[in-house]
C-alpha positions in Angstrom: -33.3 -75.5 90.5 -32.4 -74.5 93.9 -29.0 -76.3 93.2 -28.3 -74.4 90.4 -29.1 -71.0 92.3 -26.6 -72.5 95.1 -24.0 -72.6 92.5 -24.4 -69.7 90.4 -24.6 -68.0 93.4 -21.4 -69.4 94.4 -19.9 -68.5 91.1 -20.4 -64.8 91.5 -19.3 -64.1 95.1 -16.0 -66.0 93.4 -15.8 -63.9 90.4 -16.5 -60.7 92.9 -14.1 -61.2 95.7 -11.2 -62.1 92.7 -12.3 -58.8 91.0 -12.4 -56.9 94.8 -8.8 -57.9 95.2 -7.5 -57.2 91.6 -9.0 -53.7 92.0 -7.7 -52.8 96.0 -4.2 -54.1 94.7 -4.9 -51.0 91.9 -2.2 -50.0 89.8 1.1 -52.4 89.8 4.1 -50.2 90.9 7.6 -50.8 92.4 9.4 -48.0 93.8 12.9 -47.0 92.4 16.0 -47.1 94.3 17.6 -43.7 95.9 20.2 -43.8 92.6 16.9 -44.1 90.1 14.9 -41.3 92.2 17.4 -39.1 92.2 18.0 -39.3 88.4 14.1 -39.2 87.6 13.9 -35.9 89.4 17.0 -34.5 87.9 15.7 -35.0 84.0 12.1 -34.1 84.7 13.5 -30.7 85.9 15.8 -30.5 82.9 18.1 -27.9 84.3 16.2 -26.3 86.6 15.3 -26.1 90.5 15.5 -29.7 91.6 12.9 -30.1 94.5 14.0 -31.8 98.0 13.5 -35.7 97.1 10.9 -35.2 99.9 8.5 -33.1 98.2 8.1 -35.7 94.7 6.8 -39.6 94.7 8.3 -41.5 92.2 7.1 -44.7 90.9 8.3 -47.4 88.5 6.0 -49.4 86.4 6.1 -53.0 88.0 5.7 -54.5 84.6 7.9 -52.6 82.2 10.6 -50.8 84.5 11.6 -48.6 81.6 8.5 -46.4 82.8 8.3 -44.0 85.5 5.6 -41.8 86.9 6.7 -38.6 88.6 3.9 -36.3 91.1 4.3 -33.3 93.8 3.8 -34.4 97.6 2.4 -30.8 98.4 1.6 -32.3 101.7 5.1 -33.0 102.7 6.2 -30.0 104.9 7.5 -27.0 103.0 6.5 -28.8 99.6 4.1 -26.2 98.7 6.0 -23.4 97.3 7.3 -25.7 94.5 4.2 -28.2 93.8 2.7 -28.0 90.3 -0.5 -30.1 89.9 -0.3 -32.3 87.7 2.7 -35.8 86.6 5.3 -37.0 84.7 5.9 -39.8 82.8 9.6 -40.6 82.1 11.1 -43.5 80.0 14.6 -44.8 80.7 16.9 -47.1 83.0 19.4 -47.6 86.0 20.4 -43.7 86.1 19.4 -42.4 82.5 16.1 -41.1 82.4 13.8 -38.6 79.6 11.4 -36.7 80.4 8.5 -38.4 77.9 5.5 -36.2 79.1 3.9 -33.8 81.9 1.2 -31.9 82.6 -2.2 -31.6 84.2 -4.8 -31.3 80.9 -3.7 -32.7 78.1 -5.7 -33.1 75.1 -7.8 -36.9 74.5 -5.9 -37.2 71.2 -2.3 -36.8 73.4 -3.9 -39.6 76.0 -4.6 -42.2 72.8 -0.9 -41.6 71.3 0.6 -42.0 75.1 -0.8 -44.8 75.5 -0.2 -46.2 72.3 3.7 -45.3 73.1 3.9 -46.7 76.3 1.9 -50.4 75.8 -1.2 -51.1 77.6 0.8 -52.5 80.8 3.0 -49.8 81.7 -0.3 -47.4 80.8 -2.7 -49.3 83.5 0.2 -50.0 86.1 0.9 -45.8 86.4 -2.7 -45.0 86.4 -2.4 -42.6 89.0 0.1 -40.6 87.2 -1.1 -40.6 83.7 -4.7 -40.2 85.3 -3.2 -36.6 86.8 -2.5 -35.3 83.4 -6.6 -35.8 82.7 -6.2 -39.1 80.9 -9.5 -40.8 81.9 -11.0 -44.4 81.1 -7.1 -45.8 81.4 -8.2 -49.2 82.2 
């Protein structure tokens, strides 16, 4: 008995620390190069006021690079004036970019088709940005 205690006990500090490390490495992103940030920003603004590359973090899905997630750095000096509070999603490649979604509330029923569109992989690996549109339970 006690050796069967020893090793289910062993089992689940395993299956804990391999679940610890899966969850601190948290969303799987890459970050785009200068060329792929630049062009990000310019089609989520669509025309308008392109903010100081500073003042956005942009983030590439790590597993389906086609996917980008797009958020204010109001903490970044003089970010504030332009900040809105919520992401972006974009789809695209190498410099060609469309903005597919933004927003800070957006309605359950817009979550369940975004992620349908985007695939579960690309969904999880930008939690952080489709998570700032109000998206909850994106695992």
């Amino acid at each position: 008995m006690r050796r069967v205690l020893s090793l289910l006990l062993l089992s689940m500090t395993v299956l804990a620390i391999s679940a610890a490390s899966a969850f601190a490495d948290g969303s799987q992103i890459v970050a785009p190069t200068a060329k792929q940030k630049t062009a990000i920003v310019k089609a989520w603004a669509a025309g308008g006021t392109v903010p100081p590359s500073k003042c956005v973090t942009v983030q590439l899905s790590k597993n389906n690079r086609t996917w980008a997630g797009l958020k204010f750095n109001s903490k970044a000096s003089g970010c504030t004036a332009s900040a809105f509070d919520g992401t972006a999603i974009l789809w695209g490649r190498s410099t060609v970019w469309t903005s597919f979604i933004s927003g800070s509330s957006v309605r359950p029923t817009t979550c369940l088709a975004m992620q349908s569109a985007m695939g579960q992989n690309p969904w999880v690996d930008l939690v952080d940005y489709v998570g700032g549109m109000g998206c909850e339970n994106v695992d």
